[in-house]
C-alpha positions in Angstrom: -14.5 -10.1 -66.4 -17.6 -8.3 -65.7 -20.4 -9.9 -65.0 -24.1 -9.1 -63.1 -22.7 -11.6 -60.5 -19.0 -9.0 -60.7 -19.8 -5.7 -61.4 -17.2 -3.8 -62.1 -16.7 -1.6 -58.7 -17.7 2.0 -58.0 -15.3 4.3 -57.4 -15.7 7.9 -55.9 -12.2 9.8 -55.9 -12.8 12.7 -53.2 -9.8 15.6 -52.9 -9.4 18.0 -50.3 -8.3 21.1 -51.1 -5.1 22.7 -48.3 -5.2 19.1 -47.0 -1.7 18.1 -45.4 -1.1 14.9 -44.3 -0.8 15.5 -40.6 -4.5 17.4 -40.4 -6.6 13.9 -40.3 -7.2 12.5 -36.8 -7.5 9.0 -38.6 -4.1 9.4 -40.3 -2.4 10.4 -36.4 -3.2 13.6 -36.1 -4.5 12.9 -32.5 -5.5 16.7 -31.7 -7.3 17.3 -34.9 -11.3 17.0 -34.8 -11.9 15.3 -38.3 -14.9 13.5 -37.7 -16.1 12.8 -41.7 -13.0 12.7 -42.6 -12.1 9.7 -40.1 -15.4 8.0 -41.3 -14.1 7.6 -44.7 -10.6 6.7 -43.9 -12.1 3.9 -41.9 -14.3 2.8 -44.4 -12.3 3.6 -47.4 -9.1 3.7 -48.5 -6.5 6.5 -47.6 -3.2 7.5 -49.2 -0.7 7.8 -46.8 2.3 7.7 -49.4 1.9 9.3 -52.9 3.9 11.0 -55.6 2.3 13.9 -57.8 3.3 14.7 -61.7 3.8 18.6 -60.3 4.4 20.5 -57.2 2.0 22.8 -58.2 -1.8 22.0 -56.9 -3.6 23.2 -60.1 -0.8 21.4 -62.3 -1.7 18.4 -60.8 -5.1 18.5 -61.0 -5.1 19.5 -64.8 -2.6 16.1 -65.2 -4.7 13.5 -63.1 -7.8 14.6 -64.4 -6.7 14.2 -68.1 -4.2 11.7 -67.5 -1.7 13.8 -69.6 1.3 15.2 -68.1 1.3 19.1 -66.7 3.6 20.0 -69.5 1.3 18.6 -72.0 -1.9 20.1 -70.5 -0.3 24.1 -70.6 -0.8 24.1 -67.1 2.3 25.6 -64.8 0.6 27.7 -62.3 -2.0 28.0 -60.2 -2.9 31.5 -61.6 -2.9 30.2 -65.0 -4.5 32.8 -67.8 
């Protein structure tokens, strides 16, 4: 329960955009230079295991921001009209 003594926590949900999982040097990619990046992982959390409702980048977007599935939000490409 929420109280003034336990506020309900902030959360700030940052996505990269062409962000693979071996380009962090925080996440093991030793001989990348990721400076912010590796700030936030240490401070943070990082995913290093997750599962998306479409393989398409726009398609998933369009499903976690709604919270509807890609089929139900008309969204099937990334070029989408």
């Amino acid at each position: 329960m929420n109280s003034p003594k336990n506020p309900p926590p902030h959360i700030i949900l940052i996505m990269t955009d062409q962000q693979r999982f071996d380009t962090i040097n925080a996440m093991g990619a030793s001989w990348m230079k990721t400076p912010t990046l590796d700030r936030m992982v240490r401070e943070g959390v990082a995913f290093s295991n997750c599962y998306v409702t479409s393989p398409v980048c726009v398609g998933s977007r369009a499903s976690l921001f709604t919270g509807m599935y890609p089929h139900s939000t008309g969204v099937f490409t990334n070029f989408h009209p």
